[in-house]
C-alpha positions in Angstrom: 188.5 -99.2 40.5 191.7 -100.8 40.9 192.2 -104.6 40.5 192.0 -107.0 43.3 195.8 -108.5 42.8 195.0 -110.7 45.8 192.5 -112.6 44.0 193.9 -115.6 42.3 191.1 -118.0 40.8 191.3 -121.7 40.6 192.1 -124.2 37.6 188.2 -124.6 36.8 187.7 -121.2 37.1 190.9 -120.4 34.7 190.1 -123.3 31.9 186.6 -121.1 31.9 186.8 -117.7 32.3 189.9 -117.5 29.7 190.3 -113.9 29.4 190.4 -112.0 25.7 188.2 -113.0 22.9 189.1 -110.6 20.0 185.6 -109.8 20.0 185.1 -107.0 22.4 182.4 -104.8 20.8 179.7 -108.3 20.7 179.3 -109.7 24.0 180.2 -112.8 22.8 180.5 -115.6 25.5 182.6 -117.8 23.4 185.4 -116.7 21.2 184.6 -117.2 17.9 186.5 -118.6 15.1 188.6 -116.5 13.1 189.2 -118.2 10.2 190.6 -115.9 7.8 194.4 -116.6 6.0 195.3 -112.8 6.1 194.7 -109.3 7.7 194.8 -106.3 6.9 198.2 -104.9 7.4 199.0 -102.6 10.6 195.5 -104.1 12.2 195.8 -103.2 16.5 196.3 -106.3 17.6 199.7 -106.6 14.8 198.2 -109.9 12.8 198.7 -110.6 9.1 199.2 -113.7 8.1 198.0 -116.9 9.9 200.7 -119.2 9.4 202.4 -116.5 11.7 199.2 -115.9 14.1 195.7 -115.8 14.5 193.4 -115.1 17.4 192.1 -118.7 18.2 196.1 -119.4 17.9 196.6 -116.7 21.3 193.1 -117.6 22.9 194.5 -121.0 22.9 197.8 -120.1 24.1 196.3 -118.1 26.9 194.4 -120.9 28.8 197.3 -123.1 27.9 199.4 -121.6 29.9 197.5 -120.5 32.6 196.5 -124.4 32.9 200.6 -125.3 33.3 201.4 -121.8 35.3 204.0 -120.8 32.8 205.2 -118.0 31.0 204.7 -119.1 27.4 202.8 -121.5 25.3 202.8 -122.2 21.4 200.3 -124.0 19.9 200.5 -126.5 16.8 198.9 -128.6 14.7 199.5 -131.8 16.5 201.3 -133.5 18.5 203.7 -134.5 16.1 204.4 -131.0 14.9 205.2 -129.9 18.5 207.7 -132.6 18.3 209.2 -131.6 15.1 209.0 -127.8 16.3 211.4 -128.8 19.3 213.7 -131.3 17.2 213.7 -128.4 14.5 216.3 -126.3 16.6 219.1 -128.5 17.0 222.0 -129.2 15.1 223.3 -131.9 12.8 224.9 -134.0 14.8 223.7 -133.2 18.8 222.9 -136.0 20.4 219.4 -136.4 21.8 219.1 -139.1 24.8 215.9 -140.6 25.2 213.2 -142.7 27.5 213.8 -146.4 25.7 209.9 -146.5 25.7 208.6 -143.4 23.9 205.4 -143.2 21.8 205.8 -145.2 19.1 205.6 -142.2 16.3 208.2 -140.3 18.5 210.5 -142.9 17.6 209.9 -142.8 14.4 210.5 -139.5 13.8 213.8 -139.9 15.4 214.9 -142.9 13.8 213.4 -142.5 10.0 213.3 -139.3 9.4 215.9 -137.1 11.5 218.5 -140.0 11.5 218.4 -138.5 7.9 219.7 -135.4 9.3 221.9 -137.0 11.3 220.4 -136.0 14.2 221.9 -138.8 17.0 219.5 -140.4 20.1 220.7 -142.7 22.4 217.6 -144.6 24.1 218.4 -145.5 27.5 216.1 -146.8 30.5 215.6 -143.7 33.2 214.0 -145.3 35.6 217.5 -147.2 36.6 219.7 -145.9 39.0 222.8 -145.3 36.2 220.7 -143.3 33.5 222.5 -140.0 36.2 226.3 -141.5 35.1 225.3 -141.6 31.5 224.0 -137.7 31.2 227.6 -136.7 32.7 229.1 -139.6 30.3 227.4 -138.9 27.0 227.1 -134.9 27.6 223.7 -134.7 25.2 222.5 -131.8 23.6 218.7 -132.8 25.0 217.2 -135.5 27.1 213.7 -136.5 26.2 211.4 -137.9 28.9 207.5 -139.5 28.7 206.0 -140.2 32.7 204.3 -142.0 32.6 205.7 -143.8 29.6 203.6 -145.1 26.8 202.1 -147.6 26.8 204.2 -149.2 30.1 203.8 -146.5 32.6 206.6 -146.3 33.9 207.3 -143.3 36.2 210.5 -141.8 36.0 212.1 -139.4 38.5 211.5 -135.8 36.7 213.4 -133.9 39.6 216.1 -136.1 39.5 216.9 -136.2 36.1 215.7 -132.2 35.6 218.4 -131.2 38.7 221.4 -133.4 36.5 220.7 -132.0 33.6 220.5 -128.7 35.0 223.9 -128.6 35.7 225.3 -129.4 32.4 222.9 -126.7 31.1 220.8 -129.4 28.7 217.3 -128.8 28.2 214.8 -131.3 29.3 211.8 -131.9 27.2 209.1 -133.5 29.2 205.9 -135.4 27.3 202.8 -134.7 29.6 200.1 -135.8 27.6 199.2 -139.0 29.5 199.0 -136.8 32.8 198.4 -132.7 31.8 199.2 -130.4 33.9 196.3 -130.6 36.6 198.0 -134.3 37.7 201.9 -133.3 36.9 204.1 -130.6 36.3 207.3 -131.0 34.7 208.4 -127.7 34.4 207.9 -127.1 38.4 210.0 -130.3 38.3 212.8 -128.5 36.1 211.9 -129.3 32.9 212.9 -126.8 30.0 209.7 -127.8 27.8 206.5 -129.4 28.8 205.4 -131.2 25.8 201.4 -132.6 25.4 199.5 -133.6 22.4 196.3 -131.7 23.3 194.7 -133.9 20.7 193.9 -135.9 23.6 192.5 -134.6 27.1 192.9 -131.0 26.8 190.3 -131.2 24.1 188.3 -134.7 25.5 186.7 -135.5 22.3 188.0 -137.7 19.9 187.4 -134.3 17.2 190.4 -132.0 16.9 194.4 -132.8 16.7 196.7 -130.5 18.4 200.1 -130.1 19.8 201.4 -127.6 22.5 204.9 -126.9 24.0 204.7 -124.8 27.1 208.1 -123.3 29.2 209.5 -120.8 31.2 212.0 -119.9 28.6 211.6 -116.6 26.4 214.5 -117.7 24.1 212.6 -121.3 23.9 209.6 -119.7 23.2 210.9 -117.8 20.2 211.9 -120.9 18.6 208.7 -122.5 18.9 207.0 -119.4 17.1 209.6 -119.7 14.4 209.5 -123.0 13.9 205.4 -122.4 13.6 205.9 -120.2 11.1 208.8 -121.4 9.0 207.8 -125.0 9.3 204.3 -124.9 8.4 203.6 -126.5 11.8 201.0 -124.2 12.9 197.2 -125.4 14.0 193.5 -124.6 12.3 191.7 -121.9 13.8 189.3 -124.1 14.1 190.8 -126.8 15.3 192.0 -124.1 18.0 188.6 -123.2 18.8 187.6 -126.6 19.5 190.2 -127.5 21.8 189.3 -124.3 23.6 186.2 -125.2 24.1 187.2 -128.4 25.2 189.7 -127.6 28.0 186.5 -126.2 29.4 185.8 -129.1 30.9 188.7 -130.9 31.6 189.0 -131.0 35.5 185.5 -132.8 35.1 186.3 -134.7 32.7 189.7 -136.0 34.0 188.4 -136.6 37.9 185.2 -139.0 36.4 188.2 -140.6 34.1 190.8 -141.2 37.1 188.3 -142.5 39.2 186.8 -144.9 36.7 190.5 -145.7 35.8 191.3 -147.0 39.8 188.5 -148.6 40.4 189.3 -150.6 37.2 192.6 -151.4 37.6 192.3 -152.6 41.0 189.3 -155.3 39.4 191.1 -156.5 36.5 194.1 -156.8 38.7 192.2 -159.9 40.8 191.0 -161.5 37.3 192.4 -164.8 36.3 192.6 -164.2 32.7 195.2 -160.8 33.4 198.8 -162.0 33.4 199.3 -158.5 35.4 197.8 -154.4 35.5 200.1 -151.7 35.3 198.4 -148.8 36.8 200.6 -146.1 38.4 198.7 -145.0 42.2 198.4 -149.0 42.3 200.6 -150.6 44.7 202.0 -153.3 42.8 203.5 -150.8 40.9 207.0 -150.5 40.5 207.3 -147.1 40.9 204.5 -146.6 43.0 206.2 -144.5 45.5 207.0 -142.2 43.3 204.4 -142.2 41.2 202.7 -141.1 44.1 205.3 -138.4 45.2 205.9 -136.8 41.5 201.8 -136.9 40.7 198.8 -136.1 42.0 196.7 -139.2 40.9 197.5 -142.1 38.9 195.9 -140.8 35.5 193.4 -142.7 33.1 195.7 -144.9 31.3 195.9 -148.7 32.1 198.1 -151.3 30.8 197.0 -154.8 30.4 198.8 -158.0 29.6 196.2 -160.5 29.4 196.7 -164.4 29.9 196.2 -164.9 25.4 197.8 -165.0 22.2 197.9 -162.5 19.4 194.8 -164.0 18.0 192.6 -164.2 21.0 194.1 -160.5 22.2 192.4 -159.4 19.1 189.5 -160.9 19.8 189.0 -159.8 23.2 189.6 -156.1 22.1 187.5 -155.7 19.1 184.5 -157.7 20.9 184.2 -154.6 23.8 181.1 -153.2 24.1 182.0 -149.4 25.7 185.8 -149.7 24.8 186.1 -149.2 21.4 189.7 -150.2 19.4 191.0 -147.3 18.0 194.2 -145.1 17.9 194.7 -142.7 20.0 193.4 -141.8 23.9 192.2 -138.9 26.5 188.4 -138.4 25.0 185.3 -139.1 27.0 184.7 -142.2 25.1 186.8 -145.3 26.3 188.9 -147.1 24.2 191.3 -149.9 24.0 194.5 -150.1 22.1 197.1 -153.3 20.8 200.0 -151.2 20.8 202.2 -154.0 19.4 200.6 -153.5 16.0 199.1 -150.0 16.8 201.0 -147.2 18.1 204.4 -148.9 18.7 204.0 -151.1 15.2 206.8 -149.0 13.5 209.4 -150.5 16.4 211.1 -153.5 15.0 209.9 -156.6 16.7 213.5 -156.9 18.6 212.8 -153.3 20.4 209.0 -154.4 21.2 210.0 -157.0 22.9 212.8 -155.7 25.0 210.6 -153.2 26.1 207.7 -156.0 27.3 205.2 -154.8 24.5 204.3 -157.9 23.0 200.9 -159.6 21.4 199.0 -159.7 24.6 199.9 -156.5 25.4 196.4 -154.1 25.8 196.1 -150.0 26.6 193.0 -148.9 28.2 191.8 -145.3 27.6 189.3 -145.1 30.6 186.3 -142.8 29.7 183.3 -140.9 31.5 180.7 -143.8 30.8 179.7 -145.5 34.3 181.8 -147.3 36.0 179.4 -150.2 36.4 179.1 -150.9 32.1 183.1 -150.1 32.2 183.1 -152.9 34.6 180.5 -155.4 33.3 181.9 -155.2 29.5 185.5 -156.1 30.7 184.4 -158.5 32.9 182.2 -160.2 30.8 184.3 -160.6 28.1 187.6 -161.6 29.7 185.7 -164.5 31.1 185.6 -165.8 27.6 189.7 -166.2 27.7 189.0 -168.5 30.4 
């Protein structure tokens, strides 16, 4: 019987129903973990060493880029690694233009370790009207883009930028973690490499790290394998398995997290002891418009800046019932962030400030719990900063 090309499932149905196991004679449901270092040479499927493949490796790959509609997906150990895989294939010298407010270990690996290569970045705001002049002016060999932007959220215009670059022929590497592709897709947008640290939702809880560059490019794509393999940069089979498992449920997951997220950010934007919310499908936004245009909801991310000082900031966070402070973000568990002296600590106190994160300065993670404890533990303990 042929094949029914006119069916064409949905995202749940895709994140699911992922296709090859590498275990066709057991009727397993779930892949399993293959977590052998070698293989016997001239195997069918051609693998032999896992630093240069494995099957959780493709599995993974598979759903990843059905999830982002694309061509090509490599998977890696985290999201750090993805980042060095991409950095990897330029040249000493090229000049890398970035978003001034990138994740704070993004900047470090530009400034304090490629610097060392003299690899060159330029950070430059791209949500003002001349950041168009300075790609014709500076002529870089990549622009590198977070939107929203961590931890401000700002939204900046992917098209716009993607269609500039385009005509200089620079590649445009887009960091989607904060939104995945079920609320944003940079490479429909024009991106050259859609970037996510599928540490965070794509797996959903808090238990596995992971990195993942997806594009439409097959030369790109072949530099992402041999920086994998080369570099060292490739993921656990297990750790592969895990986030497969995870991506599962990620539609579910994310809708429960937006809407918690919206509902919150529109209460702690009334409360006397917030300063101000950044949320991006809020109207106060500054961006909102676009934010709107470029995404299909306003993510689980919100950005506080409460009415305190460093002290009482600290106090406030670590005092939270359902929002635990950690690192990190995207899991079903809420937590809360001081990004100051978290994830943007490695920024000298000069950049921190010019880019508004300062000591009262708070990420929310927004989780699956109910919306009503969400609500009750913020509330409750903001009050005490009155």
């Amino acid at each position: 019987m042929q094949p029914d090309k006119s069916f064409n499932p949905g995202i749940s149905t895709r994140v699911i129903h992922h296709g090859k196991s590498y275990a066709d004679n057991t009727g397993t449901v779930m892949p399993p973990i293959f977590p052998s270092s070698t293989f016997s040479h001239g195997n069918p499927e051609g693998f032999d060493y896992t630093r240069s493949g494995n099957p959780n490796f493709r599995i993974l790959e598979s759903v990843l880029a059905s999830l982002e509609e694309c061509k090509y997906s490599t998977v890696f150990a985290s999201g750090v690694s993805a980042i060095t895989a991409i950095v990897s294939s330029l040249q000493s010298g090229d000049l890398i233009l970035c978003e001034e407010n990138l994740y704070g270990c993004t900047v470090r690996l530009f400034e304090q370790v490629f610097s060392k290569f003299r690899l060159q970045t330029k950070w430059i705001d791209f949500s003002s009207a001349d950041s168009i002049e300075l790609i014709d002016n500076l002529n870089p060999s990549m622009i590198w883009i977070e939107s929203p932007t961590n931890p401000l959220l700002k939204i900046i215009d992917l098209k716009k930028i993607c269609d500039k670059a385009k005509e200089n022929q620079i590649p445009v590497v887009v960091d989607n973690t904060f939104s995945t592709a079920l609320l944003q897709r940079p490479l429909d947008l024009g991106a050259t490499l859609s970037l996510t640290s599928t540490t965070k939702y794509i797996n959903g809880h808090s238990d596995a790290l992971g990195g993942a560059v997806c594009t439409q490019d097959i030369c790109w794509k072949d530099r992402m394998n041999f920086a994998q393999k080369s570099l060292g940069l490739q993921p656990s089979p297990f750790d592969c398995w895990l986030i497969t498992r995870g991506i599962k449920t990620l539609p579910l997951r994310l809708s429960r997290q937006v809407e918690n997220a919206l509902a919150l950010a529109s209460e702690l934007g009334t409360h006397p002891a917030v300063a101000w919310t950044r949320y991006p499908f809020k109207a106060d936004h500054p961006q909102y418009e676009l934010a709107k245009k470029q995404m299909k909801s306003g993510g689980a991310i919100i950005t506080v800046k409460l009415k305190a000082d460093q002290k009482q900031t600290y106090a406030f966070c670590k005092s939270l019932r359902y929002f635990t402070m950690a690192e990190s973000l995207g899991g079903v568990e809420s937590l809360i962030c001081h990004p100051a002296t978290m994830t943007h600590a490695s920024l000298n106190t000069e950049t921190k400030l010019k880019l508004g994160i300062d000591e009262s300065l708070v990420r929310l993670s927004v989780g699956c719990e109910d919306f009503s404890d969400l609500k009750e533990d913020l509330s409750q303990h903001l009050s005490r900063l009155l």
